[in-house]
Structures are given as C-alpha cells and as structure tokens.
N, C-alpha and C positions, 0 to 999 in steps of 0.2 A: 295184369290189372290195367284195365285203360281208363283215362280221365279226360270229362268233359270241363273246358275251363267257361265260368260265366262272367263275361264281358262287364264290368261294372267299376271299369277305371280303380279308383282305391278302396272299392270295395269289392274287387275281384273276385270270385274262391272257384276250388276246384270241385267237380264228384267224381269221385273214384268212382269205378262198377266193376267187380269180380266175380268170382266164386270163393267162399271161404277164406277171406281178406280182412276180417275181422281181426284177425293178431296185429294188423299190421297199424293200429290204431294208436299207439301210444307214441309209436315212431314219423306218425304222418301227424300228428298234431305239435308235436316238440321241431319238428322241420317246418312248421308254422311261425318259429320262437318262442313259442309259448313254454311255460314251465312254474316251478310248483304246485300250487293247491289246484284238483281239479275235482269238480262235482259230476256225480254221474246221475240225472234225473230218467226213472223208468219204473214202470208200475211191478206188481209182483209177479204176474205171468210169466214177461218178460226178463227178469231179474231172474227168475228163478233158471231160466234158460241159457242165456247171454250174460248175465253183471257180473258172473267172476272170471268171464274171458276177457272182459270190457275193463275192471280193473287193473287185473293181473297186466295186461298191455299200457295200462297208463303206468301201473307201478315198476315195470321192467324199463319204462323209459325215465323215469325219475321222477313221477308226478308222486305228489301225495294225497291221498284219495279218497274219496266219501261218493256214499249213494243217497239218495233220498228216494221215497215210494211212495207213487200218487196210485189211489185205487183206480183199478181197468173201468173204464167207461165215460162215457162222453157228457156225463151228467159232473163227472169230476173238474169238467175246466172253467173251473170256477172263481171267483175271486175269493170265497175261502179257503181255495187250498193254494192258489196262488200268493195269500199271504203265510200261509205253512211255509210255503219254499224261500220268501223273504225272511222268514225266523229262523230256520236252517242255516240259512246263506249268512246270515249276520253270525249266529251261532260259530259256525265254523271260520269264522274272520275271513274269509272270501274278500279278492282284494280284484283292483283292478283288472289286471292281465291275467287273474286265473281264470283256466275253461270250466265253462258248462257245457256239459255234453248229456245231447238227448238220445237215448236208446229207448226205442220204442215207435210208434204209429205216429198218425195223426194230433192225437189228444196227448201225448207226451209234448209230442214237436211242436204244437203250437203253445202249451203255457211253460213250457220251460225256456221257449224261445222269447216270449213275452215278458218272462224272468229277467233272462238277459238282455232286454232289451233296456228296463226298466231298472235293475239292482246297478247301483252306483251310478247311473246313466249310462248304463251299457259294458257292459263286459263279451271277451269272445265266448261264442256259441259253436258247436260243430254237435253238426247229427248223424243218428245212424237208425234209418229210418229200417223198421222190423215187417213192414207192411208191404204189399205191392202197392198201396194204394200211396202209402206216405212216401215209399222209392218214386214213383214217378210224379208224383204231384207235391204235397202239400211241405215236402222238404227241402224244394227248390223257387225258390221265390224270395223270398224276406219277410212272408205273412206269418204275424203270429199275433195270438189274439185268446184271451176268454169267452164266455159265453155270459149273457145276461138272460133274465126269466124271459124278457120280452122277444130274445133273435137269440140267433148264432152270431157267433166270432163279431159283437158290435163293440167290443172294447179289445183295442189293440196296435199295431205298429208295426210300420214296414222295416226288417231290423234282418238284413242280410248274412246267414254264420259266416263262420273263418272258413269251416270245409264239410262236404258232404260224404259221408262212407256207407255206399249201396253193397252188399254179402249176399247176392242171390240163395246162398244156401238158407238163410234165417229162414224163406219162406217154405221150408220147407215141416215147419213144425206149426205152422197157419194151417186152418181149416179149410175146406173147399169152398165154403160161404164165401169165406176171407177172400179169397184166390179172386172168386168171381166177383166180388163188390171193387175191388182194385183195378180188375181188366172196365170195368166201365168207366175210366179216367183215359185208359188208354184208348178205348174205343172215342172218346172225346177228342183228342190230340187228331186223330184219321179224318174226323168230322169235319174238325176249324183249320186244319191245315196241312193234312195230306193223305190225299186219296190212296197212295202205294201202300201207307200203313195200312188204311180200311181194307184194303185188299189183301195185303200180307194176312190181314187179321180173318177177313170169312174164309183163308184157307189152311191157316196154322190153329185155330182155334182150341182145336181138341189136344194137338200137341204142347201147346201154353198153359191150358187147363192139367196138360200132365206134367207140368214144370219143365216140357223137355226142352231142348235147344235153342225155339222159338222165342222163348220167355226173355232171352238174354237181349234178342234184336228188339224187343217190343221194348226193353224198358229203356236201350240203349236211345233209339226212335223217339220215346217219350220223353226222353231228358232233354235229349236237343231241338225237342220242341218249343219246351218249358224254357230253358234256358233262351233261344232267341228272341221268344215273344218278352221274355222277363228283360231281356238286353234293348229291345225296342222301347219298352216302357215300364219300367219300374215299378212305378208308384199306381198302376193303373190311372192313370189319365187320358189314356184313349185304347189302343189296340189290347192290351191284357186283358181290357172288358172281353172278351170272345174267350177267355180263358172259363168265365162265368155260362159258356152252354150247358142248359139242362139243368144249371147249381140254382137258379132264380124259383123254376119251382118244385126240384130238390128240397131247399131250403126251406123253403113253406111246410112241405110234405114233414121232414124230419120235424118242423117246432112244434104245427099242431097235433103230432103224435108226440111231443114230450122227449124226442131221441133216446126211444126207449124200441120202439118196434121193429127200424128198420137200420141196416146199415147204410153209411153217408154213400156208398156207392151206390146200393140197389135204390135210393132216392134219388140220385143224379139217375142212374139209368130209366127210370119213371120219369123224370123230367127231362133229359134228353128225349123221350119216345113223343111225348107231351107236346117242347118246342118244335120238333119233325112237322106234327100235326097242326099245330099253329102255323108255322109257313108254309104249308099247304093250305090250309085255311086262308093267309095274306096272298094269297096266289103267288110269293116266292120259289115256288119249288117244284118239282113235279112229283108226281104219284110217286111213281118208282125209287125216289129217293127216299122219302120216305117208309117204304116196303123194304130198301137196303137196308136203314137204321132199323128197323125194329126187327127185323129176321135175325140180323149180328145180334144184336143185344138177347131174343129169346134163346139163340142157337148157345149162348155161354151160357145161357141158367139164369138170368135177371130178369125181372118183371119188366112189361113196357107202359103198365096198367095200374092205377093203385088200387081198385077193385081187387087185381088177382092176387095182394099179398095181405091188402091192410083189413082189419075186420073192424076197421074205425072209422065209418066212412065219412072224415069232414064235410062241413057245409062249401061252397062257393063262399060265401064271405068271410068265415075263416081262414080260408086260403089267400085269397085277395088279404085281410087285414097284414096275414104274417111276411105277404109280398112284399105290402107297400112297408113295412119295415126292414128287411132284408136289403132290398133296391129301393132307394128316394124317389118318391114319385116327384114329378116335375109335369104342375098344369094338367095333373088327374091322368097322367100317364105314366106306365110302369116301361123303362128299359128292356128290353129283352133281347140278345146273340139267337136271331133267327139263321137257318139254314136253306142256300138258295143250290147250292151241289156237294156232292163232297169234296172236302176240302175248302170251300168255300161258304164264309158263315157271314151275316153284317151285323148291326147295331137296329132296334127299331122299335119305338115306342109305340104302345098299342094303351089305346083310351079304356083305362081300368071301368067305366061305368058299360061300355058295349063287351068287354070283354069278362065280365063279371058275369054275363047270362049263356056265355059256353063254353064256361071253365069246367063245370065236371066232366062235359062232353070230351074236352081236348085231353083230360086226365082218364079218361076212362074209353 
C-alpha cells in the first residue's frame, strides 16, 4: 500500500491507495491517535457492501461504533438530512476527538465531511471514498458542502480529513456508468496539468475501463495532482480555480436537470467538451486540441454533447442564470478555466450578455 502525503503544515494527512486495504482501517486511524466513539456515515448500497468490514476494522482496533444511513442520491445532500446526522451525532454523545468516517462517494464525502466540519466546531473526518470518481477528486481537497434548491455545494467549508483510504477493489462492484463518469475527472487532471496522463489515458483506456493495471497509475496520477494544486492553494484563491475545468457548465447542466438525469461526471465531461470549444471560439487553442478532448472523452463512453444524452433540452438563459450562481459574476462576466494545450488551462472571463447568444452552440 503506498501513500500520498498532502502538504498542509498542521493540517497535513495522508492517502493511502491499494488493493483490498480496507481491513487495514481501524489500525490507520487509531495510529492517527484517535480513539473511542467512531461514526461511520454511508448510504445503504454501500453499507450493505462495505459497513461490516468498515466496522469490524474499527471495532478490532478498539473504537466503539455506529453507522448512520443517508439515502443513495444527490438530491439527499441536503440540509434535512444534514441535520438527521446532527441528531444522530448528539444522540450518540459524539465528543470531540471521536472520528467520522465517510464510506462512500461524492454525496456521502461531502455532507458528512460538512458534518464534521460543523458538529462541535469540528471533529476528525477520514474518508473512504467507494467511487472512482470520489478516489480521485472530491476526497481530497477539504471541500465539503450541501446543496441548496438554487446551486450545488453553495453551503459549505473548506475542512481538511485526518486521512484518506483509496481500495481499488471497492470499484469493482460500481457499474460501468460509474466507471466512466469517474474517469472524466481524470481525464481533467491530463487537461490542467499533464499531457503524459492525457496520453497514458488515449492508450490505456480500454484497459481502465476493464479495471485492469492502468486504473491503479491513473488514480495514483490523479491524487498527486489533486494533492499539489490543493498544496498550492487551499482555499481556492487562485490556481485550484483550474480544478473547476468543464465543472462551471457541468454545474449548470446538472441544476437545471434537477441532478436527477445525469451523472456529476458525464456533466463535467459535457462541459469539459463545451469549455474545449469555447477556447477555440476565444482563439486560445487550436483545432486539434480540441478534436484530442472530445475523441478521449467519446472513446470512454461519455457524452461531449448535451443534446446526445439529455431529452431536456434547457434554454440558453437557463443555463446562464444557473452559471451565474455556481460562479460570481463579476461586471456581467462569468470566470471560466479555458484550455490553451494540453496540460495547459488559464483563468478567463467571457461577458455573459455576447456569450449568452452561443451557449447552446458551444453545448451542442
């Protein structure tokens, strides 16, 4: 089992990444110091899979132990069930120093991490992300966050865990949807900052899709991605912005479908295909980079188009409204992580009233 350690002075942590290293959970969190009561937060899916290896590992190492169960879905990260987990947590006298531990994706990892950020004014956090998508992305960082009717993740905190435990095997009970909504995060990491992965990636593809050998370099790849740009900057104040390629109108795509149609990857891989085309449009970029990004992204199985998945086809101003809440406009301009090669992405405000007339074009 190897581990990446993320640079963050006293808020340091490591992530483990194996194969089948799940047992070894109860023992890497107690060599943390941590000890007595530990929560384990994980929807039923995953519980039904994972929560009595995840127990049994904390309870062999001495912890005393509770699960809580948020239902599977992206509609659940909510601030009603976010305060479920606070009447829990108080419930079970949950005290300072004991962990929360998130088993599960995205939608676990970010309100149980918002839990802990928020019960007592913080308690330790460790995750054990079930997703490829939540292993390489949304587990490593410190973002954790709810959802509001109006956006995604607009209620939330930057709240770093104690430690991250990646089990390649988990993903092996993921669906092939799953598989390929994940690898378009990675396919992102190759985009903003490094071309060998992009290339690793158009000629291991089909071997990652079969979870073979390649899947372990990509997510290895991907951590230490995550991890630098997270060690650069934290809090998003400058350079993590470029973390956000393709999520700006992802994020749109996911609200006004309700995050009920599409997975958070295959809406980033529409919006990575999207911002391609928009800096081609800003004459950043050339053709052919663009024709690299959307052949990877078709050649894995994800849309590059929201025509070809969604049977809901929003307006242009819908899209624009759910933008400019997502990202702050500033002087009637929306941010955007355009791409000028691979590996090389900038920062670049584009005036939401001219670009408001070839937004379905650049989506479609």
């Amino acid at each position: 089992m190897e581990h990446i350690i993320v640079n963050l002075g006293e808020r340091s942590y490591p992530i483990y990444i194996g194969s089948n290293n799940l047992d070894t959970l109860g023992d890497l969190i107690k060599a943390q110091g941590l000890k007595g009561q530990a929560v384990c937060i994980t929807n039923p899916t995953v519980g039904r899979l994972y929560g009595d290896r995840a127990l049994s590992s904390l309870k062999n190492a001495g912890f005393e132990t509770y699960r809580i169960d948020i239902p599977d879905g992206e509609e659940y990260k909510s601030l009603e069930w976010l305060s479920h987990l606070y009447d829990k947590l108080i419930e079970y006298k949950m005290e300072r120093q004991n962990p929360i531990v998130a088993l599960g994706g995205g939608v676990i990892g970010d309100i149980a991490g918002f839990a802990a950020a928020t019960y007592l004014r913080g308690v330790p956090y460790i995750h054990i992300p079930t997703t490829l998508l939540a292993q390489v992305d949304s587990s490593i960082g410190g973002k954790t966050a709810v959802n509001h009717e109006k956006g995604k993740n607009l209620i939330g905190a930057f709240y770093q865990p104690k430690m991250v435990l990646i089990d390649v095997e988990v993903l092996k009970t993921l669906g092939e949807r799953d598989i390929k909504a994940g690898l378009a995060e990675v396919v992102k990491y190759g985009i903003i900052r490094d071309n060998n992965l992009f290339s690793f990636l158009e000629h291991n593809y089909q071997d990652i899709l079969r979870l073979g050998n390649g899947l372990l370099h990509a997510i290895k790849m991907s951590c230490k991605i995550k991890a630098s740009i997270v060690e650069e900057d934290e809090t998003e104040a400058g350079v993590r912005s470029i973390l956000n390629f393709g999520h700006t109108f992802g994020h749109a795509i996911e609200a006004v479908t309700h995050y009920k149609e599409l997975r958070h990857g295959e809406a980033v891989a529409i919006g990575m295909a999207a911002a391609a085309r928009l800096s081609l449009k800003l004459g950043l970029c050339r053709k052919d980079v663009v024709e690299r990004i959307e052949t990877l992204i078709a050649k894995i199985g994800l849309p590059v188009k929201l025509s070809a998945i969604s049977s809901y086809q929003p307006l242009a101003g819908e899209l624009l409204k759910a933008m400019e809440i997502d990202k702050k406009v500033v002087g009637g301009k929306i941010k955007f992580v355009v791409v000028k090669d691979i590996g090389d992405v900038v920062l670049q405000q584009v005036n939401t009233e001219k670009f408001s007339l070839d937004l379905n074009a650049i989506l479609n």
